[in-house]
N, C-alpha and C positions, 0 to 999 in steps of 0.2 A: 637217309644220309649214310646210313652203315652201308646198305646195299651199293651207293652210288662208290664209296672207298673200299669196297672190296676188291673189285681189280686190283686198283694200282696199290693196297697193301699187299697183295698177294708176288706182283710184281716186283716189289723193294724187297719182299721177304725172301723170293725165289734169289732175287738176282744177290742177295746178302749170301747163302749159303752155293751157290753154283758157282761154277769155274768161270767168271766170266771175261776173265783175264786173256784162256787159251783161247776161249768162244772171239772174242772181239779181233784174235788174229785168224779167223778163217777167212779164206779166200774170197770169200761173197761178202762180206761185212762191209771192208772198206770200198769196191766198189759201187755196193748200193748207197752209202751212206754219200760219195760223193754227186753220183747219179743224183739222187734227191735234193740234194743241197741245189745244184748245177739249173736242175730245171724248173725249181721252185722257185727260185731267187729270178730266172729268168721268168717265170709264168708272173710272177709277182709285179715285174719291171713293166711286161705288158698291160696289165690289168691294170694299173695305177694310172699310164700316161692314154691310154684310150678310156678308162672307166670316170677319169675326174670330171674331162668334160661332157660325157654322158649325164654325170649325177648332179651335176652344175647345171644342163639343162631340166632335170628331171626336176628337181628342188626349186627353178626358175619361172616358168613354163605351165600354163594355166589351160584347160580343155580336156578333151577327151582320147587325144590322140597320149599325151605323157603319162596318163593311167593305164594306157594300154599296153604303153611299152614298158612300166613299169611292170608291171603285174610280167609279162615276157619274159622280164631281167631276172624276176623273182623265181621262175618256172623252178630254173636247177634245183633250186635249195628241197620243194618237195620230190620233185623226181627222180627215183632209184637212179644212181653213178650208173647201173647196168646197161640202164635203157637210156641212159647217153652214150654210150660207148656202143649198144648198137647202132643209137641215130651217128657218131660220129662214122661210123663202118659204111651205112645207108650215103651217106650223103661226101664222104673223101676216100670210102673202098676204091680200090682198083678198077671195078664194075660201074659206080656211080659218072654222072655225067660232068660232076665238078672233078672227083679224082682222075677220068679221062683227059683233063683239059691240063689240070696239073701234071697228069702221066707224060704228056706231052712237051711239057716245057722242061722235063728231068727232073721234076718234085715227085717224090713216094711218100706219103704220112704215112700211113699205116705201118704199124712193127717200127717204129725209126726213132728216134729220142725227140725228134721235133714232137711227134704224136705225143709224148707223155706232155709237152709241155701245154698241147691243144687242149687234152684232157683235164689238167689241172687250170687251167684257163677259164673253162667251160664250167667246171664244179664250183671254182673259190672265188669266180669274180662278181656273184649277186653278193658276196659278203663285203666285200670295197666298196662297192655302187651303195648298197643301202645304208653303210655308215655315213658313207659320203654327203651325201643325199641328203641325209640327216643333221647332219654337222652344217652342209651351205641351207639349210631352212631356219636356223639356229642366226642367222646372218644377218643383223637391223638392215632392213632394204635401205634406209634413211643416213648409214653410211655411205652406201655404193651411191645417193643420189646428191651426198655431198660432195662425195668424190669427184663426181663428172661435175658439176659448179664449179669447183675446182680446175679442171680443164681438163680430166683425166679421162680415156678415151676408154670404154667399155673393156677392151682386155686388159686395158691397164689396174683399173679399178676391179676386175677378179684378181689379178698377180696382186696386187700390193695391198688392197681389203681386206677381200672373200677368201681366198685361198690361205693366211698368214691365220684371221679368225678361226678359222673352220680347222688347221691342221692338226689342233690335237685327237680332232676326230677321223681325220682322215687319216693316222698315224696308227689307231686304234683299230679300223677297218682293212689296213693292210696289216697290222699284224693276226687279226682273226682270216682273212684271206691266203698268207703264208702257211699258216696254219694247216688250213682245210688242204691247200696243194701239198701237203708234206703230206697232210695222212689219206690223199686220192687212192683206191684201192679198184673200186669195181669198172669206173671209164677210162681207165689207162690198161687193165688186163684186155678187156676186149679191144681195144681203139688201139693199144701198142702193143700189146703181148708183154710174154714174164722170159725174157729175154735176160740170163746175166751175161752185165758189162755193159747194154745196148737199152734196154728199155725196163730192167728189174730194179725196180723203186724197192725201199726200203719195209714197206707193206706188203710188198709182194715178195720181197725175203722172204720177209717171216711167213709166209704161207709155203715157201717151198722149205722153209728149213723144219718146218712141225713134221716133214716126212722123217725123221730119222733122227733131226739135228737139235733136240730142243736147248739145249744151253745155247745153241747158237742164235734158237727163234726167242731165248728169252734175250738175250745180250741187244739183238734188235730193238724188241719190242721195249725195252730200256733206255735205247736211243729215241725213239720215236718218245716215250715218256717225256724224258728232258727237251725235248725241242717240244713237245706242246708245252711245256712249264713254260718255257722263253719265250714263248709267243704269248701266255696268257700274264705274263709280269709286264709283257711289253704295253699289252691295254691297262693291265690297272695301275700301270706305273705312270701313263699319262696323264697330268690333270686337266679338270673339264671334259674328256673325252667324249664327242657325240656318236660313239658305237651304244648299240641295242645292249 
């Protein structure tokens, strides 16, 4: 326990005696800080409305084919951010046969701010899916089969059942998904680059401000503190929450 609050008392303590006043008006502060916001919120907007009804069929859906994609969906969570950010490199580079196709229609990911958003995409959306997931298995199938007796037509009965039951779990999932895309560090360096103004997220501040600038990489890494606080009051402020 002592080991796990040593960081962040070292960080309250730093940030109590440091300038971080002048620190927070340096040039690079508030751009990265809306950067982050900007493409998290977006990467979060994605993942929610394509991941609910992945994790609706996931939690649904009996065989061997929904364990396999599960277990897929899961892949990021163990796999170094790095070596996503090469495979995103591999597979939307300029050289790749997909970024060729994109090259073509006037789409560039790489280096671009859409890329950070692909990247935080790719890291934080096994943590939505598996709440999710979690939250519609938590779901009496014995409402959904009253509902349709009722007259109500399979999407109806997810909108006004499943989805209503299940939201404080999936309330819970996207704030642990915001989360992980706010503190994306190693598949947005390689997949977007450390670009300020264009592609330098708030983590990758603080890596360039340790050269020289440390009141400014702690003033960061202070922001980054309070937005994982607000994310994790977000889950335990929910009640019944079906996050892990």
């Amino acid at each position: 326990m002592l080991l796990l609050l040593l960081p962040v008392g070292a960080l309250l303590v730093g940030g109590a005696a440091g300038n971080l006043a002048t620190a927070a008006r340096d040039p690079a502060v508030a751009p990265a800080v809306w950067l982050t916001l900007r493409t998290s919120f977006t990467a979060l907007a994605l993942i929610v409305v394509s991941g609910t009804p992945l994790a609706w069929w996931l939690a649904t859906s009996r065989g061997r084919l929904p364990q396999v994609v599960g277990a897929l969906v899961d892949l990021p969570v163990v796999v170094p951010p790095a070596v996503l950010g090469v495979g995103l490199l591999l597979a939307l580079g300029p050289q790749a046969p997909l970024g060729t196709v994109l090259a073509s229609a006037g789409l560039t990911l790489p280096f671009t701010e859409p890329a950070v958003v692909v990247a935080q995409v790719v890291v934080a959306a096994p943590f939505y899916i598996q709440a999710a997931a979690s939250a519609f298995r938590r779901v009496d199938p014995d409402l959904l089969i009253v509902a349709h007796t009722l007259g109500a037509s399979p999407p109806e009965a997810f909108l006004r059942v499943a989805l209503p039951l299940a939201a404080p779990g999936l309330v819970a999932g996207a704030s642990l998904a915001w989360a992980r895309a706010v503190g994306e560090f190693g598949a947005t360096l390689l997949f977007a680059g450390n670009l300020p103004g264009v592609t330098q997220t708030l983590p990758l501040a603080v890596l360039s401000a340790m050269e020289g600038r440390l009141e400014v990489a702690l003033a960061l890494s202070l922001v980054l503190l309070g937005l994982g606080f607000v994310a994790l009051l977000g889950v335990r402020a929910v009640p019944g929450r079906g996050a892990p």
